[in-house]
N, C-alpha and C positions, 0 to 999 in steps of 0.2 A: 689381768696379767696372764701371760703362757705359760707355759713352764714347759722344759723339755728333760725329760728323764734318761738318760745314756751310762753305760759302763757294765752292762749285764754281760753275763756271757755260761762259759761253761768251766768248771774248777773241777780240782777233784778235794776230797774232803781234807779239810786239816789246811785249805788252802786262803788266798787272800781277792779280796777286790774292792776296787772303789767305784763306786758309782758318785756319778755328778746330775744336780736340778740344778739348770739354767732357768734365769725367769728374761721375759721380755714382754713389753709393752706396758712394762711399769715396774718402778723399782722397787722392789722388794725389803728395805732396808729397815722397815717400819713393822714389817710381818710378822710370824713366828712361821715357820716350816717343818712339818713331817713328812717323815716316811714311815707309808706303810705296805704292807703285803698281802699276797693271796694266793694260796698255792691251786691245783686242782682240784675242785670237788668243794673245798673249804673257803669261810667268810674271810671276809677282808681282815684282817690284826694290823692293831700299829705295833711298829717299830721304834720309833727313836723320834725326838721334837728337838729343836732348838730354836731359843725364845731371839728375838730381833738384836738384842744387846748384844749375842753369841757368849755369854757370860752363862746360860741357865741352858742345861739340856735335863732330858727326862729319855728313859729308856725304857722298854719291856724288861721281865724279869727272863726271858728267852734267850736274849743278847748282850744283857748287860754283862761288863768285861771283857766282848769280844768286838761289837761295833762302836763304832766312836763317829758321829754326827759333829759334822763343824761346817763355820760360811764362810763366805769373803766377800761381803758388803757391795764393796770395790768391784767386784766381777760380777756382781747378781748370783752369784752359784752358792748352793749349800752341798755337802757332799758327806757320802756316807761311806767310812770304811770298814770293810767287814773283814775281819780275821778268825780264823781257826773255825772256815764254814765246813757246817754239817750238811748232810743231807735233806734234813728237814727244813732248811735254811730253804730250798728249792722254792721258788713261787717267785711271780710277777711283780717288782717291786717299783711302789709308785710315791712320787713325791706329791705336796699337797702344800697350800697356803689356809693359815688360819690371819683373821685380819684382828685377833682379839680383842672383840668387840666384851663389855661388860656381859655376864661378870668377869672378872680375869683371873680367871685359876694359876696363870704366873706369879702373882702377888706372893702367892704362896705356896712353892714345890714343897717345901715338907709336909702338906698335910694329904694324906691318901685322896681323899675325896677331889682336891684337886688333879691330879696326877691323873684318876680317873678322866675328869674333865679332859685333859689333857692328848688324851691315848681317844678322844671320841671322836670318830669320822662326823659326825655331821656337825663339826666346830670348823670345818675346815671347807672354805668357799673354792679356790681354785684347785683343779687337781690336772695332771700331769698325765701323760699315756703312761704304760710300765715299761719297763724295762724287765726282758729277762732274768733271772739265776739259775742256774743248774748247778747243783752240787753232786757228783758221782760219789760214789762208794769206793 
């Protein structure tokens, strides 16, 4: 599967955006998908998951309340909207396909250890180029 990552750009803080993951060369409908991030100088962070049903999402504790991750089956696109961005919000944001293979830490978001699982780059087979952010001051 490809995936194509789009909707970066340049805000100023306190501002909003939505970025869109298109997938092609397979449907994605079966997946679970995240975004994650990387600013300069700093490791990759996840951001935000949402599990295949678009019923279960999971977030960092950094964004929660302000981004809101949802799909559209129908369209192959997951999209992430981010509101009331900060500065530190700034970095490279990439989307990514996990094929949740066992074990499946979906089963069960309430328990930390999953959610853990959840937020871990290397559960995640396809990844996406990034898309910018710039958050100004």
């Amino acid at each position: 599967v490809q995936l194509q990552a789009s909707g970066g750009g340049l805000v100023q803080a306190g501002g909003s955006l939505r970025l869109s993951c298109a997938a092609s060369g397979r449907t994605f409908s079966n997946y679970v998908v995240g975004w994650f991030r990387q600013a300069p100088g700093k490791e990759r962070e996840f951001v935000a998951a949402v599990h295949y049903s678009g019923g279960s999402t999971v977030y960092a504790d950094s964004v929660k309340g302000r981004f809101t991750i949802s799909r559209e089956n129908v369209q192959n696109t997951v999209y992430l909207q981010m509101n009331v961005l900060k500065p530190e919000d700034t970095a490279s944001y990439y989307c990514a396909v996990d094929q949740d293979v066992p074990p499946r830490p979906w089963l069960s978001i309430g328990s930390q250890t999953n959610r853990n699982a959840i937020s871990t780059a290397s559960r995640y087979d396809y990844w996406g180029q990034g898309t910018l952010v710039t958050v100004s001051s």
